[in-house]
SEMIMI-304317 format. One record per residue: residue number from 1; x, y, z of N, C-alpha, C in turn. Coordinates in pm, whole numbers, plus 50000, padded with zeros to 5 digits. Atoms other than C-alpha are relative to their C-alpha. Layout:
<pts>
{NUM; {X; Y; Z}; {X; Y; Z}; {X; Y; Z}},
...
</pts>
This chain:
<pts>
{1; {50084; 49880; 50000}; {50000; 50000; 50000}; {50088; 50125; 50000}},
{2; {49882; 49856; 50044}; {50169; 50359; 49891}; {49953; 50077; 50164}},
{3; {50021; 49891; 49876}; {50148; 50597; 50213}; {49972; 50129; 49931}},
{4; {50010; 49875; 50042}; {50086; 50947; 50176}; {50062; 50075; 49916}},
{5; {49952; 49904; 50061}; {50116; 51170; 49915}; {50043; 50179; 49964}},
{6; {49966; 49869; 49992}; {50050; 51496; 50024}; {49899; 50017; 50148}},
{7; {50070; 50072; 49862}; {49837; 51593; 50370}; {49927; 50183; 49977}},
{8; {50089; 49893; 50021}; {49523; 51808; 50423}; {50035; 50056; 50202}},
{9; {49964; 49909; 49892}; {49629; 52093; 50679}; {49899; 50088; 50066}},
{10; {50120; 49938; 49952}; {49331; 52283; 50887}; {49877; 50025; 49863}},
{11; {50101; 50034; 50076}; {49108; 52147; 50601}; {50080; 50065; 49839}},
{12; {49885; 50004; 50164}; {49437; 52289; 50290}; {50041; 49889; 49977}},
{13; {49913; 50092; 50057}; {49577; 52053; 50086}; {50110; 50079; 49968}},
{14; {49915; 49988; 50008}; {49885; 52082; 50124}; {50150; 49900; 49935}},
{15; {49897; 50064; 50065}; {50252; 51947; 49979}; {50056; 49927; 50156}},
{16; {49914; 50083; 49896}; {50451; 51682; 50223}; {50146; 50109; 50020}},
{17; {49891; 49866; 49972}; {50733; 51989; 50213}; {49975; 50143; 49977}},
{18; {49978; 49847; 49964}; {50565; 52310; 50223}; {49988; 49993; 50183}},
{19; {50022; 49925; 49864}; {50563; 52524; 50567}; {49855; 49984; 50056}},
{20; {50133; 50009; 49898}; {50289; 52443; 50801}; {49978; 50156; 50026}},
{21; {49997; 49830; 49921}; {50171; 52839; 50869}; {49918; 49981; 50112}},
{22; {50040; 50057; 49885}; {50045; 52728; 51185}; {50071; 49965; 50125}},
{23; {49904; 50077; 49861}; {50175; 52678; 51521}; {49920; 49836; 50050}},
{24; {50113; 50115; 50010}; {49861; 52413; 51592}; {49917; 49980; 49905}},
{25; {50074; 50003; 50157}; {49697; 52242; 51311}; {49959; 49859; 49980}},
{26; {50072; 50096; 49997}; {49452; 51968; 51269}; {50091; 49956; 49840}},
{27; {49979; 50057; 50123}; {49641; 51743; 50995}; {49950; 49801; 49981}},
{28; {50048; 50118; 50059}; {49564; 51411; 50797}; {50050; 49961; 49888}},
{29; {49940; 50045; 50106}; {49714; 51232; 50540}; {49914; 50001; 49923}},
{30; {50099; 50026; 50141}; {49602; 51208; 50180}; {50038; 49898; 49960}},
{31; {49951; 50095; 50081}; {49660; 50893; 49986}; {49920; 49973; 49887}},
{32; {50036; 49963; 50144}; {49668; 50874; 49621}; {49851; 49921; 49929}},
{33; {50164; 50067; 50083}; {49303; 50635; 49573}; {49904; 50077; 50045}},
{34; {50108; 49873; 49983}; {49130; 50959; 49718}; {49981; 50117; 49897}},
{35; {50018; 49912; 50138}; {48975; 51236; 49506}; {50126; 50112; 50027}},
{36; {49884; 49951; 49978}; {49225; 51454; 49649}; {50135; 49904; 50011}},
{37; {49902; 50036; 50051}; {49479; 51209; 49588}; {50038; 50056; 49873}},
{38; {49980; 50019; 50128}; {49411; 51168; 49239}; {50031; 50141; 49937}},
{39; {49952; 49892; 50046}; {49407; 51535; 49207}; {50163; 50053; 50004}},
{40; {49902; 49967; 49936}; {49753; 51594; 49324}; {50105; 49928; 49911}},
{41; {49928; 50076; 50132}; {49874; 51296; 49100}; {49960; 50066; 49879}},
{42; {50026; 49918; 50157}; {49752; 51453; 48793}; {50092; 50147; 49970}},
{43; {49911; 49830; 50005}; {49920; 51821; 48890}; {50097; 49939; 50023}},
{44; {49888; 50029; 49943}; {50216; 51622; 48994}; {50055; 49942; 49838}},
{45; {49990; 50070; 50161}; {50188; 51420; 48612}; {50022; 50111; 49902}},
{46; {49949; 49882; 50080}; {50178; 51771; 48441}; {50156; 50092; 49981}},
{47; {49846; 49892; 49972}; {50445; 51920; 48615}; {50171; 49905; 49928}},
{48; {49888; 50043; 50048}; {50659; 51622; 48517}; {49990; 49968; 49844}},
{49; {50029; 50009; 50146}; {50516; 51586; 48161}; {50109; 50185; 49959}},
{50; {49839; 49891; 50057}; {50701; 51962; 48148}; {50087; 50029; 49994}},
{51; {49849; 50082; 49989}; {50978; 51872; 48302}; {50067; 49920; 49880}},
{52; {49918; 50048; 50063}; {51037; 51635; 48060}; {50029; 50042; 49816}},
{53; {49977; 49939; 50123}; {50963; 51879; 47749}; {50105; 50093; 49960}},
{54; {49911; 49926; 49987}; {51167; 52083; 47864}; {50194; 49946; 49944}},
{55; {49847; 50074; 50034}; {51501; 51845; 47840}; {49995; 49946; 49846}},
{56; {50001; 50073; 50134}; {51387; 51643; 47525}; {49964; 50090; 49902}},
{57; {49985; 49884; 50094}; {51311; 51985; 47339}; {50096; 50086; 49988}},
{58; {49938; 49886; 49937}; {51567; 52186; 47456}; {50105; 50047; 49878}},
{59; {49940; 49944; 50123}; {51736; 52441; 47229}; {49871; 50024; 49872}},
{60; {50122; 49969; 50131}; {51365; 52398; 46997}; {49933; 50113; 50066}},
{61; {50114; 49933; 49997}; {51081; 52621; 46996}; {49922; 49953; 50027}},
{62; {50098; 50097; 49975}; {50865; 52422; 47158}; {49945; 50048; 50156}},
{63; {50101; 49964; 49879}; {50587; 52479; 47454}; {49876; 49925; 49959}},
{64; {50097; 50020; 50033}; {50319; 52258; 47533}; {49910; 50087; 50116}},
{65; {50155; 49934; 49909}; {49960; 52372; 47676}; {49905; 49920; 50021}},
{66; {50124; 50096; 49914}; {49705; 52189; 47868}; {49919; 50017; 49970}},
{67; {50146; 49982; 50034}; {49391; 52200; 47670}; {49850; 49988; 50058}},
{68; {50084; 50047; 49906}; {49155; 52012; 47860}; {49993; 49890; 50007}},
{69; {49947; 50135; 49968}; {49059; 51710; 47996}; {49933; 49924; 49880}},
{70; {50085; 50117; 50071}; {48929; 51378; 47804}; {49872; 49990; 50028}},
{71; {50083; 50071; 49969}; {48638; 51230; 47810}; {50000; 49855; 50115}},
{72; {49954; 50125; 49860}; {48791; 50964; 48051}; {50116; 50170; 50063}},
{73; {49914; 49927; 49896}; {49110; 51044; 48271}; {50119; 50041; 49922}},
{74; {49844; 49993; 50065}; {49361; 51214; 48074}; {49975; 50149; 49962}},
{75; {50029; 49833; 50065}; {49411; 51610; 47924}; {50085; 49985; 49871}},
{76; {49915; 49961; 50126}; {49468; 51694; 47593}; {50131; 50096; 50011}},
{77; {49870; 49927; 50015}; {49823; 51854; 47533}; {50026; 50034; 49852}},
{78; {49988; 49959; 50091}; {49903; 52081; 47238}; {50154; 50060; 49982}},
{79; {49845; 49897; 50080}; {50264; 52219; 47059}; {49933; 50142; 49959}},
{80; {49973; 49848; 50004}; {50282; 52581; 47067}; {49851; 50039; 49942}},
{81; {50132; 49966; 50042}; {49916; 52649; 47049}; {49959; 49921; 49849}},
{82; {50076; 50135; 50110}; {49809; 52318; 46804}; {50085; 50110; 49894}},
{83; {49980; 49955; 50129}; {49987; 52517; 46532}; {50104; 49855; 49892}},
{84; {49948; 50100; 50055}; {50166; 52169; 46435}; {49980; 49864; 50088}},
{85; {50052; 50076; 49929}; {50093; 51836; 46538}; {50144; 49919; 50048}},
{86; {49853; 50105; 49972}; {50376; 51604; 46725}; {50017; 49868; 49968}},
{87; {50033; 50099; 50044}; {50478; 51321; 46579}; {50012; 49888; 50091}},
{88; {50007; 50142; 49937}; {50475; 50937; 46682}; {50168; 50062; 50084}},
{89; {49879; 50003; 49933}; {50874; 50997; 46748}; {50014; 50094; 50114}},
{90; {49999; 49901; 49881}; {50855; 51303; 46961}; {49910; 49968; 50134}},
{91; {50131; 49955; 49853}; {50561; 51200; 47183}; {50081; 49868; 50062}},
{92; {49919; 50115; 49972}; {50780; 50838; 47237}; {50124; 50039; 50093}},
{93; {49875; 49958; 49896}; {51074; 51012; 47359}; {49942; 50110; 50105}},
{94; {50059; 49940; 49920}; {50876; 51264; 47539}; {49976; 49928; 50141}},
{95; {50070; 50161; 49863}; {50726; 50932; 47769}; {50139; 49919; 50037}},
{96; {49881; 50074; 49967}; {51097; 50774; 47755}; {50069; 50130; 50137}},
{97; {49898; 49922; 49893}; {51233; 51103; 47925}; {49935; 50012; 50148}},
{98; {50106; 49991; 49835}; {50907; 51115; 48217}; {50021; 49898; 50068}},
{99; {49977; 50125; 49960}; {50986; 50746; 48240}; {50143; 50009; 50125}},
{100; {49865; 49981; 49956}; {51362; 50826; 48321}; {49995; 50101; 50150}},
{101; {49982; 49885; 49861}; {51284; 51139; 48589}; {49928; 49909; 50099}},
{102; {50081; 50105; 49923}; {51030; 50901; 48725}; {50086; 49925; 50095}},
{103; {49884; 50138; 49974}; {51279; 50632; 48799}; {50143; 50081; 50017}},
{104; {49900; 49969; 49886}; {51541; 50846; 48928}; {49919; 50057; 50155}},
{105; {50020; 49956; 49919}; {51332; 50963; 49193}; {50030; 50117; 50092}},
{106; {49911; 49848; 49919}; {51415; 51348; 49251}; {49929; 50023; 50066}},
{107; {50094; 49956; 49927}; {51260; 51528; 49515}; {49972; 50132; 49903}},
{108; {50103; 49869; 50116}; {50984; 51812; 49356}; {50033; 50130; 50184}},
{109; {49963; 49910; 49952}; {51074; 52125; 49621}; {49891; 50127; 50001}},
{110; {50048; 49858; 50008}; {50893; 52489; 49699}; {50087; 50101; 50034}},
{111; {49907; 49884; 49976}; {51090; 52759; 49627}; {49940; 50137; 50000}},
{112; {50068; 49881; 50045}; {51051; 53125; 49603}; {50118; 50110; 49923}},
{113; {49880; 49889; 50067}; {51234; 53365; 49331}; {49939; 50141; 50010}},
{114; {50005; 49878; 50026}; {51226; 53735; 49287}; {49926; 50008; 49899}},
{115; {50037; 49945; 50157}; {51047; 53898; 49056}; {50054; 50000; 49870}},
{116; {49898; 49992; 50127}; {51308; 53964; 48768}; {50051; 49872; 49980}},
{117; {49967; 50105; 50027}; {51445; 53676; 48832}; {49926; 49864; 49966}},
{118; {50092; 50094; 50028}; {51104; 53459; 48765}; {49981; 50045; 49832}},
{119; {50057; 49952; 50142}; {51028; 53683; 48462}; {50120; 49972; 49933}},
{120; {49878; 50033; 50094}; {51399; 53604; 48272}; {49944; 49854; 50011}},
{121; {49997; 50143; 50037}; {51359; 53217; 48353}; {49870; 49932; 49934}},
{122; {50127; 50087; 50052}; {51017; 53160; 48224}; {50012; 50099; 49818}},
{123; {49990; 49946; 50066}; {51085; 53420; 47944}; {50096; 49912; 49881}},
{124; {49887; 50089; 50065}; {51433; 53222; 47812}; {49951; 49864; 50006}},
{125; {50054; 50140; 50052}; {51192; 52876; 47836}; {49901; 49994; 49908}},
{126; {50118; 49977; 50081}; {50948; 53024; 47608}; {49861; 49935; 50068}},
{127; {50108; 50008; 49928}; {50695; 52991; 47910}; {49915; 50147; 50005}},
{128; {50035; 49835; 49997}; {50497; 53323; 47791}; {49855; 49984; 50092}},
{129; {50102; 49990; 49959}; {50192; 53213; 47958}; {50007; 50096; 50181}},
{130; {49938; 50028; 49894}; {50396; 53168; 48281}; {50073; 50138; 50028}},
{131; {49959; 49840; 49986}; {50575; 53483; 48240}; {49902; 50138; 49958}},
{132; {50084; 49890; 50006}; {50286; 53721; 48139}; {49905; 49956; 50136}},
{133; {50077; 50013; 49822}; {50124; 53624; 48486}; {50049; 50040; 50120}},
{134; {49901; 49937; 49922}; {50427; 53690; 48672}; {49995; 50145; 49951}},
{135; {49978; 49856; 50032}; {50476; 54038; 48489}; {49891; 50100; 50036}},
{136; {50106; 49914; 49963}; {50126; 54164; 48552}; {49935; 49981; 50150}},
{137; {50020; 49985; 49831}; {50121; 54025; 48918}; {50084; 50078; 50082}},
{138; {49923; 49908; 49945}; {50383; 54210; 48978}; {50026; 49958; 50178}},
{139; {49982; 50033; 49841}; {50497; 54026; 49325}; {50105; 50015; 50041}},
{140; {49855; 49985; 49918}; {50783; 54105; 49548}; {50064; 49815; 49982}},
{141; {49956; 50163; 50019}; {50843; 53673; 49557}; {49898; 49969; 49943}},
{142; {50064; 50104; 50080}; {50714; 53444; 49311}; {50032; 49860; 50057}},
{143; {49991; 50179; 49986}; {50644; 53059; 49433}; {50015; 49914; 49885}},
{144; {49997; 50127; 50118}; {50730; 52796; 49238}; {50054; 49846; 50063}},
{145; {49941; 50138; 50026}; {50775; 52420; 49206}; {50123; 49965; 49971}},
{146; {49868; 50003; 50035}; {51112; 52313; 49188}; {50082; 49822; 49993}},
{147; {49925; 50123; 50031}; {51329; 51993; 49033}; {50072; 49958; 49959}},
{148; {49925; 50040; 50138}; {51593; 51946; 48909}; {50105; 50124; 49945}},
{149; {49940; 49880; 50068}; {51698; 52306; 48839}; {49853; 50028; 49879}},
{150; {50141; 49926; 50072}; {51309; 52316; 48646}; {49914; 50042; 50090}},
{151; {50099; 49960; 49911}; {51071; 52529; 48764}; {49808; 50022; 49938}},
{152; {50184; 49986; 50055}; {50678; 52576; 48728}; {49923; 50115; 50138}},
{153; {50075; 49946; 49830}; {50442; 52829; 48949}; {49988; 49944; 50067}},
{154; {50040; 50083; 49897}; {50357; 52676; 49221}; {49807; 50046; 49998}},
{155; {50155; 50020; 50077}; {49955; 52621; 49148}; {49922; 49921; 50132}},
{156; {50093; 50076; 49913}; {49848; 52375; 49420}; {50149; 49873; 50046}},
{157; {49896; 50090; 49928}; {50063; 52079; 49647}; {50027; 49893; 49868}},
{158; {49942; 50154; 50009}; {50265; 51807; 49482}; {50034; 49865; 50061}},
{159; {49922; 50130; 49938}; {50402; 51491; 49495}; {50128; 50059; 50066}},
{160; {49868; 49950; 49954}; {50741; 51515; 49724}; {50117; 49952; 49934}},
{161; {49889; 50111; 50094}; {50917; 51278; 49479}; {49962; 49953; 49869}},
{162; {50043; 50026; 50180}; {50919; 51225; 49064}; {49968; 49879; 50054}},
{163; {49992; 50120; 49986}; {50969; 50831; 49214}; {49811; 49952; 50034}},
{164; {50140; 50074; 49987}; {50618; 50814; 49335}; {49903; 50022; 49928}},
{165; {50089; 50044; 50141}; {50490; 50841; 48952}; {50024; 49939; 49938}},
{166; {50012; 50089; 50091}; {50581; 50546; 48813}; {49893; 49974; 50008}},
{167; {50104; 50112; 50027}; {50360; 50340; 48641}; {49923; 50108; 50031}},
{168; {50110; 49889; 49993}; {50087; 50636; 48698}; {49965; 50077; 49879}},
{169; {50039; 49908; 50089}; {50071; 50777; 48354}; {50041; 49943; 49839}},
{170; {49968; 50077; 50094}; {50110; 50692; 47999}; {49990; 50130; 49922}},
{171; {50037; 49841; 50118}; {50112; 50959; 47626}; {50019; 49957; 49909}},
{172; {50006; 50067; 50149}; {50002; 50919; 47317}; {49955; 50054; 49876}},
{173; {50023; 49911; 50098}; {49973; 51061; 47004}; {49821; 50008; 49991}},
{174; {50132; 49989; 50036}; {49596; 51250; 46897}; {49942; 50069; 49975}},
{175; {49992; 49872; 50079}; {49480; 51491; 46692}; {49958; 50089; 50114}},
{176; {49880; 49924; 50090}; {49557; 51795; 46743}; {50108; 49963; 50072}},
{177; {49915; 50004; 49964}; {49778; 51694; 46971}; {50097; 49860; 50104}},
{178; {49977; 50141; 49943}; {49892; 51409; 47242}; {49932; 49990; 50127}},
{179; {50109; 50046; 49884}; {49672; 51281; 47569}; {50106; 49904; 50095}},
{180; {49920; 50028; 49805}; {49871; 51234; 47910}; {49888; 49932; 50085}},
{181; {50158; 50095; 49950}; {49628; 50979; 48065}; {50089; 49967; 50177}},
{182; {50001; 50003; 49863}; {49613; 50890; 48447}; {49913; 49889; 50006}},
{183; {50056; 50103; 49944}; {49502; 50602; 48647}; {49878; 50065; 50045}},
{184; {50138; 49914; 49985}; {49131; 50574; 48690}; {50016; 50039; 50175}},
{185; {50030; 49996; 49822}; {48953; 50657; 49064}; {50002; 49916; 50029}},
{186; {50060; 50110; 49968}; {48903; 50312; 49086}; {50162; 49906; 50053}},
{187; {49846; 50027; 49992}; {49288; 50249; 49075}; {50020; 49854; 49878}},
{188; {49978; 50101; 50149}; {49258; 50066; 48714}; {50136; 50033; 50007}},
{189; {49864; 49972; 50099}; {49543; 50035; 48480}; {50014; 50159; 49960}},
{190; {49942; 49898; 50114}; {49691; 50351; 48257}; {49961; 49951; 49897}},
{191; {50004; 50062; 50136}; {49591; 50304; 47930}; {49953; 50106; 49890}},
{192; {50039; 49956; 50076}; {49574; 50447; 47634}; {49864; 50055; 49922}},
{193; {50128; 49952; 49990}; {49296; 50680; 47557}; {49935; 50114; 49853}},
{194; {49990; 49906; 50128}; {49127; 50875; 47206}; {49949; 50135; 50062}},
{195; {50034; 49853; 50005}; {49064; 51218; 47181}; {49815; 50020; 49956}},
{196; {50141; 49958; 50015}; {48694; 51342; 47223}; {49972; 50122; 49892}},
{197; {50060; 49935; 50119}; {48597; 51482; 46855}; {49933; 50180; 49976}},
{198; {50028; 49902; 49923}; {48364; 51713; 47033}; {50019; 50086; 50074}},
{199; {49889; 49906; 49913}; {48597; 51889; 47306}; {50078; 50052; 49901}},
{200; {49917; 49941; 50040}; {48860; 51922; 47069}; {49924; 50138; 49870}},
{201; {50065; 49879; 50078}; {48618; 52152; 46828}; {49995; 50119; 50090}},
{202; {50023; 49895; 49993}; {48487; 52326; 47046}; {50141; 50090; 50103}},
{203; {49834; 49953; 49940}; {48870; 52388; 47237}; {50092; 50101; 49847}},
{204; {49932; 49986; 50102}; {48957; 52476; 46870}; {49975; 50099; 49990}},
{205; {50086; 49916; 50041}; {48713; 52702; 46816}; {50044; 50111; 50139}},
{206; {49973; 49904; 49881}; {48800; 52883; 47175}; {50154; 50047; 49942}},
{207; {49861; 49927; 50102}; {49156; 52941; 47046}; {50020; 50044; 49915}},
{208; {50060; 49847; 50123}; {49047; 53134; 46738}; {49966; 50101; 50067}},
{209; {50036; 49872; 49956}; {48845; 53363; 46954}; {50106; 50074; 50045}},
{210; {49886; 49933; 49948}; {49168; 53364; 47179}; {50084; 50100; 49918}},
{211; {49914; 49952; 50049}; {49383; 53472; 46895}; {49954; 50137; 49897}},
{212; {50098; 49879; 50061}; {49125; 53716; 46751}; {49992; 50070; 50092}},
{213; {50035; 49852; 49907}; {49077; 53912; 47032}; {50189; 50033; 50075}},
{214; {49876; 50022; 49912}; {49468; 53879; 47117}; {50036; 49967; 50131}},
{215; {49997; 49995; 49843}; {49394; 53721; 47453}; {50012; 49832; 50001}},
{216; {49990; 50194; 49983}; {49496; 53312; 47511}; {50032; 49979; 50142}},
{217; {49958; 50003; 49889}; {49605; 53353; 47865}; {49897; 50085; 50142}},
{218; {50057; 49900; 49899}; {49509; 53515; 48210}; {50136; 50089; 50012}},
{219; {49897; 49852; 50011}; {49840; 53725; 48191}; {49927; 50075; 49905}},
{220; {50026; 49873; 50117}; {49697; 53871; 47860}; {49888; 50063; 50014}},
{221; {50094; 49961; 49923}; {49345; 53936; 48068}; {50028; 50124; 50056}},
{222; {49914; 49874; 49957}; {49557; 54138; 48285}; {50070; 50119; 49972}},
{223; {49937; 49897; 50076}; {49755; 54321; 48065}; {49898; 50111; 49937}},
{224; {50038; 49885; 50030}; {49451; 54461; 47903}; {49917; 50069; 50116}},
{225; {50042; 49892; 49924}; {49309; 54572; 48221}; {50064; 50068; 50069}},
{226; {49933; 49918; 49943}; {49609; 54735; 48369}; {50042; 50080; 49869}},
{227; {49941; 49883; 50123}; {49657; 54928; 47992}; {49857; 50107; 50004}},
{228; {50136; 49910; 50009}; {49290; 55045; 48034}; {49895; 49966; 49898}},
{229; {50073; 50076; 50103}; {49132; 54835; 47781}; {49904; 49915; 50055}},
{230; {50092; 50152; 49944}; {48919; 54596; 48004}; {49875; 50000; 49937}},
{231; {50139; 49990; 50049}; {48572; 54739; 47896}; {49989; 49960; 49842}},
{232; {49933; 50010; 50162}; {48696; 54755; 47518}; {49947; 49830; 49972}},
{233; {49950; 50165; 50014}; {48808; 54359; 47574}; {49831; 49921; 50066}},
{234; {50127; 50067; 49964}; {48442; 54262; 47759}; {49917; 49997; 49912}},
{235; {50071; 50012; 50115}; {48289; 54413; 47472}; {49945; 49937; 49910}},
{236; {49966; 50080; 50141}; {48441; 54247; 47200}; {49981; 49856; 50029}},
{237; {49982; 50191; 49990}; {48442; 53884; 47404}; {49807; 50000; 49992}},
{238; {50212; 49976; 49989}; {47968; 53990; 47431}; {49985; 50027; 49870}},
{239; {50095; 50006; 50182}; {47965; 54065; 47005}; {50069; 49830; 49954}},
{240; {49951; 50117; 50036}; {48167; 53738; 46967}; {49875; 49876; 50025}},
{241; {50065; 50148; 49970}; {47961; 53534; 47178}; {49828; 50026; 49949}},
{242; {50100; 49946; 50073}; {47663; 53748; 47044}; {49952; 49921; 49825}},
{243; {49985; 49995; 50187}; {47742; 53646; 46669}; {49995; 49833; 50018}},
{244; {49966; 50166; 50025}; {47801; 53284; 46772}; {49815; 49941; 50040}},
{245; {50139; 49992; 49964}; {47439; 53289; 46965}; {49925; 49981; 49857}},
{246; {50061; 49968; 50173}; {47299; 53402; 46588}; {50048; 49856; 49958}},
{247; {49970; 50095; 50108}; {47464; 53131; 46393}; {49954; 49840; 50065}},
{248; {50061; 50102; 49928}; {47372; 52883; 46688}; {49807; 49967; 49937}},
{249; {50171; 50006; 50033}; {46983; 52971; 46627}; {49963; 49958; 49827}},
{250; {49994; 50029; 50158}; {47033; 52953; 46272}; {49998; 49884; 49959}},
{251; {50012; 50119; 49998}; {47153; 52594; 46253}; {49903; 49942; 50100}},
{252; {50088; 50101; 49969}; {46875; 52467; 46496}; {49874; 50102; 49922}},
{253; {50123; 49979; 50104}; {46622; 52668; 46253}; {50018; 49888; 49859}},
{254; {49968; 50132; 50092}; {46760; 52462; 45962}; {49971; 49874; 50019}},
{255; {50033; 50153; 49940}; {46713; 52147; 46162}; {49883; 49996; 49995}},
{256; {50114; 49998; 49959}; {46358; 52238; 46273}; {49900; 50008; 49817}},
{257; {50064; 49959; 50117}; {46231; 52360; 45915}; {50059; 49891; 49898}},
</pts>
């Protein structure tokens, strides 16, 4: 039986190595066949799915993004906003290198950098999401995840060790992009999983609007409401969804008639 993976702190989920902010504090272990396990394994599966894009891309132009989830247990993953799809070979060595961090068993860490110094390292990984969030939060310390010498915000608790994701995850090629799958709730197998037809449209279709209104992020949210644009940007996202409303009614008039 695995022991704890991370432990719920005066009702937080918390990481097995952050700071208790507490002098007294009702705690409890989590273990990974709970829903808050499974959550924790999944953010713990991402963080090392970037981890390992990071090494097996390195020197490319490459960034993936977390689309959404499956229809089962897994999230779609896209190359540099689906603008190219990855092939069989890349997504193979991708799973050889998660395999490898896995199976050395590093410890995952909470650190905290400076400002400048968060915005250069996510800037020089071509993490713009990651760095337009930092730039418009503008924080004296930035948290982050730490492994290795890779870093990620810090978002919610991890695992304390790559070692306790073996065997927890599998990736596989699918249009547009590749599907990082997870053990069920039930504590099935990993297994290989297709891409939902339906999600990925209408995910497709949300990343047009994104790139039409110049907004794909919550940094780029930010940016236009600290330039003075917010009302402008609410506008334009109410004639969009306005125009889509119309063409919605349209095709179920066609159906009906």
């Amino acid at each position: 039986m695995t022991g704890a993976i991370a432990a719920k702190v005066n009702g937080l989920i918390m990481g097995l190595v952050d700071d208790v902010p507490a002098h007294t504090a009702s705690v409890s272990p989590i273990l990974p066949d709970t829903p808050e396990g499974q959550s924790v394994l999944k953010r713990s599966i991402v963080f090392l799915l970037k981890m390992a894009a990071e090494k097996t891309f390195k020197g490319d132009e490459v960034y993936l993004t977390i689309e959404h989830g499956t229809s089962s247990t897994g999230y779609m993953c896209v190359m540099n906003n689906s603008e190219r799809q990855p092939t069989q070979w890349e997504v193979s060595s991708l799973k050889d290198t998660m395999k490898k961090i896995a199976e050395a068993d590093m410890p995952i860490a909470v650190v905290h950098l400076g400002y400048e110094e968060a915005v250069e390292y996510f800037q020089d990984r071509q993490q713009k999401y990651s760095e337009s969030l930092v730039e418009t939060c503008s924080k004296f310390s930035v948290k982050c995840s730490e492994c290795n010498g890779h870093l990620q915000l810090y978002r919610r608790a991890l695992v304390p060790k790559t070692g306790l994701l073996k065997d927890k995850f599998d990736l596989s090629v699918a249009e547009p992009g590749m599907i990082i799958s997870f053990p069920s709730s039930s504590g099935g197998p990993v297994g290989n999983q297709g891409s939902d037809p339906v999600l990925t449209r209408v995910y497709r279709e949300y990343n047009s609007w994104g790139k039409m209104l110049e907004c794909s992020s919550v940094g780029d949210v930010n940016r236009k409401i600290l330039s003075g644009q917010g009302n402008e940007f609410i506008a334009l996202c109410e004639a969009v969804h306005a125009e889509r409303m119309v063409q919605v009614s349209n095709m179920i008039q066609k159906r009906v008639s």
